[in-house]
C-alpha positions as MATLAB code, in Angstrom:
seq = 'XXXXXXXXXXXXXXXXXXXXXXXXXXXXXXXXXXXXXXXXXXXXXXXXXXXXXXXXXXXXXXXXXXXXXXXXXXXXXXXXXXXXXXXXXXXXXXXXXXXXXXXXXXXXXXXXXXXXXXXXXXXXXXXXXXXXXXXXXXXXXXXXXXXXXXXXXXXXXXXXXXXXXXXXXXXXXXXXXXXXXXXXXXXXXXXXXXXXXXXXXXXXXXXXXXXXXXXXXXXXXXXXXXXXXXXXXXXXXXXXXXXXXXXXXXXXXXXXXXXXXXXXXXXXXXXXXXXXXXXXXXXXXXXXXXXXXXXXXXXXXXXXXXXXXXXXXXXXXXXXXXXXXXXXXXXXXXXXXXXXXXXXXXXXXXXXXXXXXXXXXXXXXXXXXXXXXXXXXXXXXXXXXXXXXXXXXXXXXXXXXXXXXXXXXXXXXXXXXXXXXXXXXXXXXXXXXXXXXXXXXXXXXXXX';
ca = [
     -29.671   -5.233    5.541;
     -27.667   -3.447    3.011;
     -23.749   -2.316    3.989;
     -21.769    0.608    1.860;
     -18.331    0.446    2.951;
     -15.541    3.125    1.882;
     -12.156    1.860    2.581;
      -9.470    4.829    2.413;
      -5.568    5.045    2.465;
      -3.181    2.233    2.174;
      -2.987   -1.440    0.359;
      -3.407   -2.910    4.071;
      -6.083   -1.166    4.991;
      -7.396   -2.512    2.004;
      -6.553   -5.869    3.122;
      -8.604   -5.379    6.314;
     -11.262   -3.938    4.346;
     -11.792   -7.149    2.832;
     -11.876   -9.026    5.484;
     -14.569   -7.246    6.908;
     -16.471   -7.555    3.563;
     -16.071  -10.819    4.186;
     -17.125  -11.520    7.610;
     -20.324   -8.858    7.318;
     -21.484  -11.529    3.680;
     -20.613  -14.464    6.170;
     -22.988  -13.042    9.180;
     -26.061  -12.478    6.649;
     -25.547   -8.861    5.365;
     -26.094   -7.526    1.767;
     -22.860   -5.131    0.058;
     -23.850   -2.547   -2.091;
     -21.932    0.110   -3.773;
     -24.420    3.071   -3.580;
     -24.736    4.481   -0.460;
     -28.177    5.747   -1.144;
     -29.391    2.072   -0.559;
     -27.379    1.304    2.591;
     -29.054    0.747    5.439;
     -25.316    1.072    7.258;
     -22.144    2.682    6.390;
     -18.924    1.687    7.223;
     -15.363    3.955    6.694;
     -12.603    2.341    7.065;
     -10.491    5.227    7.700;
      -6.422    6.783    7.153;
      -4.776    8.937    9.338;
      -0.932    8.793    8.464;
      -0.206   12.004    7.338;
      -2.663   15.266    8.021;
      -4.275   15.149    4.365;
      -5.510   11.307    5.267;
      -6.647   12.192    8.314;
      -8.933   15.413    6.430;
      -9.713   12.672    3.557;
     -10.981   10.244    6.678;
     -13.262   13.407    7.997;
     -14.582   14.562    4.934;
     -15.921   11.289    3.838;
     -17.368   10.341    7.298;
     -18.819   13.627    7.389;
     -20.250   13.393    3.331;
     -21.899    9.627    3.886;
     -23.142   11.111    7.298;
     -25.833   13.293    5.373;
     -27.243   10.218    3.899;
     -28.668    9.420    7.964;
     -30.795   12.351    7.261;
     -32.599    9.412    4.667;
     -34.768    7.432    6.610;
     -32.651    4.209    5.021;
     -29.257    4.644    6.385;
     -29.913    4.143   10.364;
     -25.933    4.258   11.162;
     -22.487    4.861   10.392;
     -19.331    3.446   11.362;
     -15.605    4.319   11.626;
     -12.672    1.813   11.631;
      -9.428    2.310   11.107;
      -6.483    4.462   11.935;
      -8.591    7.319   12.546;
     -10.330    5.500   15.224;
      -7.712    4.447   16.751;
      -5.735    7.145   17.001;
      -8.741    9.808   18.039;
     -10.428    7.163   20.253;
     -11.063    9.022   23.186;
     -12.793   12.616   21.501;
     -13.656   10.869   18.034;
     -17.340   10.507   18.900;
     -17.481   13.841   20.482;
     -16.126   15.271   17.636;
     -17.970   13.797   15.212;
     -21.125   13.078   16.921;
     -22.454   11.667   13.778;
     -20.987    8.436   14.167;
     -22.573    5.561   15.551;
     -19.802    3.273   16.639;
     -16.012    3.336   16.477;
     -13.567    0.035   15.830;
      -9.961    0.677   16.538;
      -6.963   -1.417   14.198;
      -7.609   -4.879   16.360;
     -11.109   -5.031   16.399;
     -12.944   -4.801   13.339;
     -13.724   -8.662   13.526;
     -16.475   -7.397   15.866;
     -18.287   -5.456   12.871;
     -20.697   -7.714   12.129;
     -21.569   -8.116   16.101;
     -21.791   -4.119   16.796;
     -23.933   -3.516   13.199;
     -26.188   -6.242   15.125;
     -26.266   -4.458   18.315;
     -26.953   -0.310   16.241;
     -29.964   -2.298   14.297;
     -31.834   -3.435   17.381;
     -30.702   -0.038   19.484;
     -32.840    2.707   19.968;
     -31.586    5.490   17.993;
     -28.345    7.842   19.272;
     -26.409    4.613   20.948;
     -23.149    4.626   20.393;
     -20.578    2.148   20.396;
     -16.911    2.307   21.289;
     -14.649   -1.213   20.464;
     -10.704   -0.952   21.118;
      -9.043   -3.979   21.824;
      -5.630   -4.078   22.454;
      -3.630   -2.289   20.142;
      -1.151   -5.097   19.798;
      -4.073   -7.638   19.162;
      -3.415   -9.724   15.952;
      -6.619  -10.794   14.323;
      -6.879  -13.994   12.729;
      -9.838  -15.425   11.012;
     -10.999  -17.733    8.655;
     -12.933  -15.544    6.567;
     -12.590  -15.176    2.946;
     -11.933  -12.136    1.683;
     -14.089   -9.993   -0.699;
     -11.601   -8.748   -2.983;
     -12.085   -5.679   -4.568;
      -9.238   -5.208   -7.028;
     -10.928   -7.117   -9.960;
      -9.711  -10.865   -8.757;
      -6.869  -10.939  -11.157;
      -4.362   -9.441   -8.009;
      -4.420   -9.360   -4.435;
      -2.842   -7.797   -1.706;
      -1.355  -10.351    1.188;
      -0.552   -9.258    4.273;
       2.428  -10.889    6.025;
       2.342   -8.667    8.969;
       1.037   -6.142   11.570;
       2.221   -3.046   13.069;
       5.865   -1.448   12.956;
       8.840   -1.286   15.596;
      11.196    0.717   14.058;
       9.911    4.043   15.749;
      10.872    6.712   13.013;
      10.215   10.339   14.842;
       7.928   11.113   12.066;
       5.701    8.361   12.137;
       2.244    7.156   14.050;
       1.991    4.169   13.016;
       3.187    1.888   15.743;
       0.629    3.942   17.956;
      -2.153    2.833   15.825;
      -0.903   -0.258   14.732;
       1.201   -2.134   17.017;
       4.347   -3.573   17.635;
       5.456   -5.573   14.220;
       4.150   -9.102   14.403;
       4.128  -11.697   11.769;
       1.405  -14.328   10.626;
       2.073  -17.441   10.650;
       3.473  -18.978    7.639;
       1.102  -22.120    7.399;
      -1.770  -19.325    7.509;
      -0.468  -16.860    4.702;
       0.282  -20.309    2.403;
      -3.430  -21.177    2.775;
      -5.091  -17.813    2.107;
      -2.535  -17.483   -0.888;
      -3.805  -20.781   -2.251;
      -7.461  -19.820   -1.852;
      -6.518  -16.066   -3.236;
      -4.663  -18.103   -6.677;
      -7.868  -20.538   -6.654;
     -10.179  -17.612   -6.956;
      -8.267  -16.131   -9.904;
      -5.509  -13.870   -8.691;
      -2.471  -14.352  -10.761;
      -0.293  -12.088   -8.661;
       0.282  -11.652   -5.226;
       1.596   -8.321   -3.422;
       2.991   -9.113   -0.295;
       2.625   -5.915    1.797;
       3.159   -5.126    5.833;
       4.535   -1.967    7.311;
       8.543   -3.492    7.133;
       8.092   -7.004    5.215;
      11.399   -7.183    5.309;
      11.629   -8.482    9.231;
       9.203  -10.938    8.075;
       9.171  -14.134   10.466;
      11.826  -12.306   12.965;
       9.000  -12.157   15.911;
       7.879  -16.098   15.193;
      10.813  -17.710   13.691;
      13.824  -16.305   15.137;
      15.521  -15.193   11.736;
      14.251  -13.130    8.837;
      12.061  -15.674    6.358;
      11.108  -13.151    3.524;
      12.912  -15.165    1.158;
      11.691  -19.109    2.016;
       8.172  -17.691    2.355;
       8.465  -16.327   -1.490;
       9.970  -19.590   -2.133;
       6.792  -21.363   -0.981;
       4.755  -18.904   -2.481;
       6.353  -19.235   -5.886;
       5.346  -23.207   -5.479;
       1.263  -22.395   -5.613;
       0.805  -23.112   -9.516;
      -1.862  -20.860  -10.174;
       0.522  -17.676   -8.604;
       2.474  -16.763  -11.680;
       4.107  -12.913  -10.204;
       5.072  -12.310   -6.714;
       5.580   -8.815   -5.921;
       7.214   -6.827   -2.731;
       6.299   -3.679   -1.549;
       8.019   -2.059    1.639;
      10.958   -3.482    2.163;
      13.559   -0.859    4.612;
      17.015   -0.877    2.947;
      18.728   -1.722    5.927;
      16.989   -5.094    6.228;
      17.455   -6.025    2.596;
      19.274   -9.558    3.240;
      21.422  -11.915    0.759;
      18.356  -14.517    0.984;
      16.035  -11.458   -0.242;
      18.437  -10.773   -3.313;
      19.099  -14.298   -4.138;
      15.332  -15.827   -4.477;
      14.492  -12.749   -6.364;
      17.550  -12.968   -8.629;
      16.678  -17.278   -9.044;
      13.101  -17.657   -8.662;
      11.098  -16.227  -11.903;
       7.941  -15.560  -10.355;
       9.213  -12.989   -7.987;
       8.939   -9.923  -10.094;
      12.131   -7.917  -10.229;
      10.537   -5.073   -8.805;
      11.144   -3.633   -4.863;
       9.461   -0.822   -3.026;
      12.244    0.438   -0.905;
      11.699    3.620    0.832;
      14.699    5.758    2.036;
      12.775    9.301    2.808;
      16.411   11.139    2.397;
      19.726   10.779    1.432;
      20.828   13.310    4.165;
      22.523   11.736    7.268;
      21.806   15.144    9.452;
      18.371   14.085    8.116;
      18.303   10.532    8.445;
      19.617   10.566   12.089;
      16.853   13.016   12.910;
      14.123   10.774   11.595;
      15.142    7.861   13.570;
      15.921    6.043   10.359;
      18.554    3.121   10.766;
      20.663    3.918    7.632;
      23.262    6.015    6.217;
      23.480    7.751    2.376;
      26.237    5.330    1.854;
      24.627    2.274    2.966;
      21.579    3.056    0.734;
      23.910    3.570   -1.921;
      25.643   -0.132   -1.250;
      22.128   -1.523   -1.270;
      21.035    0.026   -4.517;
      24.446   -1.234   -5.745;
      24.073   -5.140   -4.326;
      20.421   -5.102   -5.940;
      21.176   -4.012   -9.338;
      24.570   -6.262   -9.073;
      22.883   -9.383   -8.466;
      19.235   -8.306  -10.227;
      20.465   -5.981  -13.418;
      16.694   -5.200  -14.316;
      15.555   -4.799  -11.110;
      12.986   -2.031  -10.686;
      13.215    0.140   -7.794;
      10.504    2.590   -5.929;
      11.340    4.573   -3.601;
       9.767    7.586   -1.754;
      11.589   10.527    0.529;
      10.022   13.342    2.412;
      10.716   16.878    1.655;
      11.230   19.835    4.076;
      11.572   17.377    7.293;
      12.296   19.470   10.717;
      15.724   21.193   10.129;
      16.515   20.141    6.903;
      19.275   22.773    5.370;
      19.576   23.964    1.872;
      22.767   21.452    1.783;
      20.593   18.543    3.275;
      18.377   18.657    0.088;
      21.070   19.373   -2.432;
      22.620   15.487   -0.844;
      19.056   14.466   -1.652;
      19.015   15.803   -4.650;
      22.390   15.007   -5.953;
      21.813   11.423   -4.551;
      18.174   11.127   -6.282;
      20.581   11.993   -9.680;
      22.841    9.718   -9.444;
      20.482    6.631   -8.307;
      18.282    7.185  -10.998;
      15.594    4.994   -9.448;
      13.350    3.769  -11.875;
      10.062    5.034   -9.761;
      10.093    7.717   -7.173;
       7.329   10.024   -5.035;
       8.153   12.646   -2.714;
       5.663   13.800    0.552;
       6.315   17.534    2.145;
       6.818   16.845    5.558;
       3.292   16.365    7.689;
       3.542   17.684   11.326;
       2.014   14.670   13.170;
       0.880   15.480   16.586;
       2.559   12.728   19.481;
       5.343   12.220   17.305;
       8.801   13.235   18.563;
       9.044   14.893   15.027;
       6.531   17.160   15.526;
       7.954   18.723   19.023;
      11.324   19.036   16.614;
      12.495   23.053   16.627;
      12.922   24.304   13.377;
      10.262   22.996   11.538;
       9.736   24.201    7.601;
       7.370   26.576    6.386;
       5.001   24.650    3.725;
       6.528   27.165    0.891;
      10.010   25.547    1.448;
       8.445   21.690    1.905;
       6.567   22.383   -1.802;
       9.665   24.229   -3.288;
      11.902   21.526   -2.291;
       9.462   18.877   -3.375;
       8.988   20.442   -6.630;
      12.509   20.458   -6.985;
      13.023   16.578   -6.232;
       9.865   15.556   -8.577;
      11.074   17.243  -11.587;
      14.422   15.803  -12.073;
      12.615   12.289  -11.289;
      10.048   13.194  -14.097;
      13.523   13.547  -16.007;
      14.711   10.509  -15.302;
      11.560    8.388  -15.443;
      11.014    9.703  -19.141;
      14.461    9.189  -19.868;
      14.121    5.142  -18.395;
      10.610    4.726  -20.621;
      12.308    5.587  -23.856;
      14.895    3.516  -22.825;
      12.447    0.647  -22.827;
      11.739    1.031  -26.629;
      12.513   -2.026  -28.137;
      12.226   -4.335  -24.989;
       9.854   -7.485  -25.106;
       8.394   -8.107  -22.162;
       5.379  -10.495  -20.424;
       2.463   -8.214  -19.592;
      -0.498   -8.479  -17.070;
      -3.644   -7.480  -18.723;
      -5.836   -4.539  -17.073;
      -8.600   -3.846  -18.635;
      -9.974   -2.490  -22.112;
     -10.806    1.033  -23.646;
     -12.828   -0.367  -26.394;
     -14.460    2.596  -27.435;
     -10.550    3.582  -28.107;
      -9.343    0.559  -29.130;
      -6.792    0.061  -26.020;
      -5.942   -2.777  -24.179;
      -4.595   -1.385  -20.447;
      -1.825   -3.489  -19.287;
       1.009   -3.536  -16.369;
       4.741   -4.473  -16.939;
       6.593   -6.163  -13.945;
       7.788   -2.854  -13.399;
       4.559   -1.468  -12.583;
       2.589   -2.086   -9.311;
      -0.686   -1.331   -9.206;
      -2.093    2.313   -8.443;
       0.866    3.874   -8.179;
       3.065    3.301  -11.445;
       2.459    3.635  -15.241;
       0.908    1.122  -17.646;
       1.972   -0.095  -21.006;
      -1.090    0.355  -23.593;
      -2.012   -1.740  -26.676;
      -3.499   -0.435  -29.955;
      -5.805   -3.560  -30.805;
      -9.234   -4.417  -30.947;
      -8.888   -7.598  -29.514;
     -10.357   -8.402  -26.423;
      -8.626   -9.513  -23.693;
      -9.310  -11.199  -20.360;
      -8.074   -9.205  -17.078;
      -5.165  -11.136  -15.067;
      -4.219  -12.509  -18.684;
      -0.755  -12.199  -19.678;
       0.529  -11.226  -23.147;
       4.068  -11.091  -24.679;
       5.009   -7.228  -25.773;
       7.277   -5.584  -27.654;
       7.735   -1.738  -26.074;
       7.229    0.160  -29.074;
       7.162    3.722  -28.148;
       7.115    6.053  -24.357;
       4.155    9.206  -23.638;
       5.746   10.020  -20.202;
       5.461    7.952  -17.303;
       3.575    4.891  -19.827;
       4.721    2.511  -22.563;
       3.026    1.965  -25.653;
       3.825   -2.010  -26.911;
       3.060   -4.080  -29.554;
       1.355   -7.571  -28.906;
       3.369  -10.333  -29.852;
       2.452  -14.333  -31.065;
       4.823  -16.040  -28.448;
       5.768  -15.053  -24.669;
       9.009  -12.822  -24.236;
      11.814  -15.065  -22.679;
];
């Protein structure tokens, strides 16, 4: 039996996509990437803001006209979606065959059994409880190439923000075991991954629920001690929980890329107190200040959210002004999404979309500034870069700085013929900037 499986929305959905590709090779079944030869379909779906939750729809509802082939006899949800719609998702959207909420996809090899021996029209319905941590011994199917992977230190999200489902749909935060995350890092580096992302909803409370203290920092440490690992990245981290351990293994330790997703949503404290966020405009400020102090080419992400419930003309000029004079080095904005059964969302003066666009329009420009401003800066830097891929019908190699995490940053391109493996690593000089992307030179020896 042949599975298509669509995974949509974030890195660690990803992550529990590929464990399910690994446990539905494990119990016998075939993968395919054509959904005209499945015999089953599986979307693992998004629902964090309203235009995941329409991407989730539309694709269950485009892979659902392929049960109208006699080959595909069913098609299952997973996911976010699922869990969050479980009680009217099958009425909804009748043409699903079985739903898995957030803590119970290990069961998708069982309930594909149970659809492929049912007479046609059962349904299935699997929620276990939402707080449920799955742990298995399955090795994952990776589908970024090999060269990276995504590791997930831990589940679900306490922090509450009003905006925000995902404790509803994920949990209450809780982290795996250290021992557990060491060994699927080794076998991840064994099978050819060179970098490792660490992702979570907050990795920053990392070990909190199982250790008693925050361990962010000794598990990099151990990380950075699996030979075959040669970048560590971080993605996630809340500003608030940024510890000195945090600053000082990625200021010591030279495998732990200089690079931190830190999201702060607004520099407003009207705004921030609103959100349920845990911060001030001057305490992000002191953290962006500490990292930079301690890390000087630290790269920093961050996102914000334009037009939340009662955000004033003033509230986004303090966003605006602060975006200015942080200058982070990578930056998205999201107009505010109205999530139903958040306290957000019951907020009085909510935003007409006009202002949320105008407003985010406003905030992505001057980053465009400043990003295009930062990549001509880079002209004349050498750097270590991770190889991509290859245009060679152009003549490009496609390659990421430690700057750049994958999917949602630039790239730094080289004009050569030679070919390159992916998950290689090539000294660079930067030799010239086309917007967002570097253009580099390779070099004979590694940068220091």
């Amino acid at each position: 039996m042949q599975v298509f499986f669509e995974s949509l929305g974030c890195d660690k959905n990803l992550v529990d996509s590929e464990v399910m590709l690994g446990l539905l090779r494990d119990a016998g079944y075939q993968l395919t990437d054509d959904d005209r030869e499945a015999d089953v379909i599986v979307v693992n779906t998004c629902c964090f803001i309203g235009d995941a939750k329409e991407e989730s729809i539309r694709t269950i509802l485009d892979l659902a006209q392929r049960k109208e082939d006699a080959r595909c006899r069913a098609i299952v949800a997973t996911g976010c979606l699922a869990e969050r719609y479980q009680g009217e998702i099958l009425t909804e959207i009748p043409e699903l065959d079985a739903v898995l909420g957030t803590s119970s996809y290990d069961r998708l090899p069982e309930i594909l059994d149970e659809l492929l021996e049912a007479e046609p029209e059962t349904h299935r319905r699997v929620f276990e409880p939402v707080d449920r941590l799955i742990e298995t011994n399955t090795r994952r199917v990776l589908t970024t190439g090999g060269h990276y992977a995504y590791l997930k230190i831990a589940e679900g999200c306490d922090k509450h923000c009003s905006y925000c489902v995902i404790p509803s749909v994920r949990g209450r935060f809780r982290s795996y075991p250290m021992e557990r995350l060491l060994e699927e890092a080794r076998q991840l580096a064994e099978g050819g991954a060179a970098e490792l992302i660490l992702v979570a909803q907050e990795t920053t409370l990392y070990g909190t629920d199982l250790y008693g203290r925050k361990m962010l920092g000794e598990l990099l440490r151990q990380l950075a001690a699996i030979p075959e690992v040669r970048w560590l990245r971080v993605l996630y981290a809340y500003p608030e929980e940024i510890d000195g351990d945090l600053i000082r293994v990625m200021a010591e330790e030279p495998k732990v890329c200089h690079y931190l997703d830190m999201p702060v949503q607004s520099a407003s404290d009207a705004v921030l107190r609103r959100m349920g966020r845990r911060t001030t405009a001057a305490e992000l400020e002191k953290t962006v200040e500490r990292l930079r102090s301690a890390v000087p080419d630290i790269c920093l992400r961050t996102t914000l959210i334009s037009g939340f419930p009662g955000e004033t003309d003033e509230d986004h000029a303090q966003t605006l002004d602060f975006l200015r004079r942080m200058r982070f080095d990578r930056l998205g904005v999201f107009p505010y999404s109205r999530e139903e059964g958040t306290p957000a969302a019951k907020m009085k003066d909510q935003i007409p979309k006009r202002i949320k666009m105008k407003r985010r329009g406003e905030l992505m420009r001057e980053q465009q500034r400043i990003a295009f401003e930062k990549a001509e800066e880079m002209i004349g830097r050498r750097l270590t870069v991770m190889v991509e891929g290859q245009v060679p019908e152009e003549g490009i190699c496609v390659t990421r700085t430690y700057m750049d995490a994958p999917d949602v940053d630039g790239y730094l391109f080289l004009e050569e013929d030679r070919q390159r493996l992916s998950g290689s690593f090539v000294p660079v000089t930067v030799t010239g900037a086309k917007g967002y992307d570097l253009i580099g030179r390779a070099e004979d020896e590694f940068a220091e």
